[in-house]
TIVO-2410 file (N, C-alpha, C; in nm, 3 decimals):
# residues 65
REC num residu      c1      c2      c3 atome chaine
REC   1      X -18.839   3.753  -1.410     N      A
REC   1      X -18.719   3.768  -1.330    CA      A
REC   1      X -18.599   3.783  -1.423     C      A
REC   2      X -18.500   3.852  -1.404     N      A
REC   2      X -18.392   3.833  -1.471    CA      A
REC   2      X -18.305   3.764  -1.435     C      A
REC   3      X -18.183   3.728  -1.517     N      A
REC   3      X -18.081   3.621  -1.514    CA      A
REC   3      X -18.032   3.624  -1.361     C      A
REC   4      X -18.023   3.743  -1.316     N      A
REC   4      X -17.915   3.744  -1.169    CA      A
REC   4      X -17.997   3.774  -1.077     C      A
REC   5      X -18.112   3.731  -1.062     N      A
REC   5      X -18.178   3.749  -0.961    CA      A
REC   5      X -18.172   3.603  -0.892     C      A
REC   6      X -18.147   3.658  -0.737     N      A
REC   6      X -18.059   3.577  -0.621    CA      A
REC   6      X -18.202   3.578  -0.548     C      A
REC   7      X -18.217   3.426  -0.484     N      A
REC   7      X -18.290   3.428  -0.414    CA      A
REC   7      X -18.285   3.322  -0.307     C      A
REC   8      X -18.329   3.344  -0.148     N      A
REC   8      X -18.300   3.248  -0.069    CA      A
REC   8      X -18.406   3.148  -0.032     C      A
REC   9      X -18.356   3.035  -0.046     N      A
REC   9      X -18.411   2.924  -0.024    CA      A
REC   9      X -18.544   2.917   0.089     C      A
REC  10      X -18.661   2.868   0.121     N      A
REC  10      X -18.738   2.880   0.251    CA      A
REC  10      X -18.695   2.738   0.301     C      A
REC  11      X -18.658   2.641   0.247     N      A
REC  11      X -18.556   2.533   0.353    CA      A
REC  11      X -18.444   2.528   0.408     C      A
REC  12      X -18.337   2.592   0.282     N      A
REC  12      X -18.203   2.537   0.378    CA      A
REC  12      X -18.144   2.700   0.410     C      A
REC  13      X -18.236   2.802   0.341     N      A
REC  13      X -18.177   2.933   0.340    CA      A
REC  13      X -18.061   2.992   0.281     C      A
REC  14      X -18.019   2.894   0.206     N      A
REC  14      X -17.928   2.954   0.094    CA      A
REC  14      X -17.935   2.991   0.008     C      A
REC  15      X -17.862   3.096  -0.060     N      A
REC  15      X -17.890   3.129  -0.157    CA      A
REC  15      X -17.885   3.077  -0.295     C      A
REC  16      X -17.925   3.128  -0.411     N      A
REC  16      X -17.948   3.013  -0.514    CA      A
REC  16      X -17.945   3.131  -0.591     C      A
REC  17      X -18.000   3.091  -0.719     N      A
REC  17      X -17.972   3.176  -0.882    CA      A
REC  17      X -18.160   3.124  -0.921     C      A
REC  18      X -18.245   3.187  -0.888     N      A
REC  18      X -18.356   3.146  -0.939    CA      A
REC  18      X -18.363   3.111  -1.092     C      A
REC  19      X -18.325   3.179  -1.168     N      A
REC  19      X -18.338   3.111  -1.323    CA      A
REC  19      X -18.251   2.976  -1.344     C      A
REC  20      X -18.199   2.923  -1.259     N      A
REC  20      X -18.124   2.801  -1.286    CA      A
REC  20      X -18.171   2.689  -1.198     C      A
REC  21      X -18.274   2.677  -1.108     N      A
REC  21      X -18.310   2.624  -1.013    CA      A
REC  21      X -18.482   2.512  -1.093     C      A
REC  22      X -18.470   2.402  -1.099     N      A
REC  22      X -18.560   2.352  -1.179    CA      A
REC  22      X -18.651   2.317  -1.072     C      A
REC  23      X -18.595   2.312  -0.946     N      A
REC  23      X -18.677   2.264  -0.828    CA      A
REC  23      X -18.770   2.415  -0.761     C      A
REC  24      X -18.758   2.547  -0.890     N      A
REC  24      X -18.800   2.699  -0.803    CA      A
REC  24      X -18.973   2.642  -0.692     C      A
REC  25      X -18.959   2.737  -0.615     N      A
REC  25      X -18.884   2.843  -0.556    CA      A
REC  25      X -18.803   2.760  -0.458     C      A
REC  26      X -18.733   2.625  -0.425     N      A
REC  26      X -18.686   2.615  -0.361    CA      A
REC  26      X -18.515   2.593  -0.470     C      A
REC  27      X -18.397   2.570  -0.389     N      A
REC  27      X -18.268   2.584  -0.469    CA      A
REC  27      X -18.258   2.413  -0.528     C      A
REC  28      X -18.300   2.295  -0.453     N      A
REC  28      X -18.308   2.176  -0.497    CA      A
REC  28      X -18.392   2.072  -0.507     C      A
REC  29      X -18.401   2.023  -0.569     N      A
REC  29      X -18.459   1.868  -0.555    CA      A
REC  29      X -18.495   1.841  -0.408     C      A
REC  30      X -18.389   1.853  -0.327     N      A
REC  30      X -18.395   1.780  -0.188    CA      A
REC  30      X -18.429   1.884  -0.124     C      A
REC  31      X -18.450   1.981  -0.141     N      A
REC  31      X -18.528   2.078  -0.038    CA      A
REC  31      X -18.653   2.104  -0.072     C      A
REC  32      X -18.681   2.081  -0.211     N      A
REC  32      X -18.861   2.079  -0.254    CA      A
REC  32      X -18.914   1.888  -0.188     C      A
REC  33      X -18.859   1.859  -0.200     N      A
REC  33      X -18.877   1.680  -0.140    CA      A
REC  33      X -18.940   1.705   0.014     C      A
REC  34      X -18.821   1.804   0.119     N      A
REC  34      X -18.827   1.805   0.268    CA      A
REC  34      X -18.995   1.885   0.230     C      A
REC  35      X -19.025   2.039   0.191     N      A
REC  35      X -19.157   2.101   0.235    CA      A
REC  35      X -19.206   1.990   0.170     C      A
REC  36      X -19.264   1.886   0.039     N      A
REC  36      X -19.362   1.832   0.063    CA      A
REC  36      X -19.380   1.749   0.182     C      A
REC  37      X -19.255   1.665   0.228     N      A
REC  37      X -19.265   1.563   0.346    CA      A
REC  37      X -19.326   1.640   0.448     C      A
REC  38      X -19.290   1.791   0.465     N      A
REC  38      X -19.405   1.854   0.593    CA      A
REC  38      X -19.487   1.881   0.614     C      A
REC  39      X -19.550   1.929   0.423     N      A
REC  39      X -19.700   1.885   0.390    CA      A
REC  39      X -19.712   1.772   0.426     C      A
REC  40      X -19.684   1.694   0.399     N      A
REC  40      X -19.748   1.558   0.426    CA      A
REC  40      X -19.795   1.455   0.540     C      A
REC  41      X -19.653   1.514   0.603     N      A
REC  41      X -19.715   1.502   0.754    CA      A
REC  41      X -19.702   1.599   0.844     C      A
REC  42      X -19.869   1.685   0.779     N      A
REC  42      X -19.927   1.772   0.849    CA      A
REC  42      X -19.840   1.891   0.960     C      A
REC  43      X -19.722   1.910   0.921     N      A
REC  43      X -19.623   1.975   0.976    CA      A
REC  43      X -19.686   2.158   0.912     C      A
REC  44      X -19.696   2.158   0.826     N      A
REC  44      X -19.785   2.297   0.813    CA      A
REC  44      X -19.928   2.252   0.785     C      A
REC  45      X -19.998   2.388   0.761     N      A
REC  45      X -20.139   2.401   0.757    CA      A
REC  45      X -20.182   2.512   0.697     C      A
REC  46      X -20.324   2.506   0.636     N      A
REC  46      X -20.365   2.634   0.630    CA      A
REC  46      X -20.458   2.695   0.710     C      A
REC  47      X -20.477   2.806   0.765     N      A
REC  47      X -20.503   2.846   0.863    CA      A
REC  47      X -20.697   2.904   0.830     C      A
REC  48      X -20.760   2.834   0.925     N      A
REC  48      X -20.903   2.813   0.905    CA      A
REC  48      X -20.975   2.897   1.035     C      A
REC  49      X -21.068   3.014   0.970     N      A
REC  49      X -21.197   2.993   1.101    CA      A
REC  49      X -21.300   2.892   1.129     C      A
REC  50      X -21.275   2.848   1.197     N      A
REC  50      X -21.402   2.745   1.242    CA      A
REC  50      X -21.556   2.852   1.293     C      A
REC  51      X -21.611   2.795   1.294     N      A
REC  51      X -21.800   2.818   1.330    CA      A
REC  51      X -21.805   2.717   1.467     C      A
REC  52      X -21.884   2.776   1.524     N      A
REC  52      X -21.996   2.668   1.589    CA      A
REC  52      X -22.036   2.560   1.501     C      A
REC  53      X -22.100   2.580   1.402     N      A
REC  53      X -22.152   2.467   1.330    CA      A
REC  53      X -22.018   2.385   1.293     C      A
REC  54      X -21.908   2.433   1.287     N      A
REC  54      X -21.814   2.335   1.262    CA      A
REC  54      X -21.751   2.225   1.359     C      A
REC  55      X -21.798   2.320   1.458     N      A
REC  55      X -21.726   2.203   1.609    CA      A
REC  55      X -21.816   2.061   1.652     C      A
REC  56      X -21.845   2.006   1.585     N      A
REC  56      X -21.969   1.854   1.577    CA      A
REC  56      X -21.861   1.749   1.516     C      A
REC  57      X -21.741   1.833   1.490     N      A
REC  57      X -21.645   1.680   1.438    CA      A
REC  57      X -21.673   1.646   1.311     C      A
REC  58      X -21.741   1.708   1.191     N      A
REC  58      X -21.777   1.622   1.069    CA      A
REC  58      X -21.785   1.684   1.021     C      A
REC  59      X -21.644   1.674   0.883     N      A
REC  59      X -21.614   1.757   0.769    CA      A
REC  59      X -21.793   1.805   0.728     C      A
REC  60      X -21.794   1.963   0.662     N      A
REC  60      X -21.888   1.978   0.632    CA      A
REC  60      X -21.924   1.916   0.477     C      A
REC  61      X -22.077   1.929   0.487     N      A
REC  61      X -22.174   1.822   0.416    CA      A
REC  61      X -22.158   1.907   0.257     C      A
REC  62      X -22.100   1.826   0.125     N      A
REC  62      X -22.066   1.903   0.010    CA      A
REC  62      X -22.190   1.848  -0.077     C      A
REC  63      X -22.195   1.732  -0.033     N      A
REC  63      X -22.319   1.623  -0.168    CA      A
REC  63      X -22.463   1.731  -0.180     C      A
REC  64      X -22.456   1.735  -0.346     N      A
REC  64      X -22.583   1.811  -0.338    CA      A
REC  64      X -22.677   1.741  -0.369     C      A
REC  65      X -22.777   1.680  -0.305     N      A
REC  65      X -22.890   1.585  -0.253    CA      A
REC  65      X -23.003   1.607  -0.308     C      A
***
């Protein structure tokens, strides 16, 4: 990126100076703080196909036995 490349925040939507931003890609501290808190409580996701075999309720089986 170069020095003057402007970029807007995905929390507060402001704009910022990406090469000066230690918190990238967000503009602060306190707006990289808020997306983890929405990671955290499950406020986003990543988006999954389920199976039939998946609908039994129980993470699938990883142990190799």
């Amino acid at each position: 990126m170069n020095p003057k490349t402007r970029l807007r925040c995905p929390i507060c939507h402001r704009s910022f100076d990406a090469e000066s931003s230690d918190a990238f890609p967000f503009c602060s501290e306190r707006c990289r703080q808020i997306d983890l808190s929405r990671w955290l409580g499950e406020q986003y996701g990543v988006p999954v196909q389920r199976t039939e075999e998946d609908d039994d309720g129980f993470p699938p089986d990883t142990a190799d036995d």
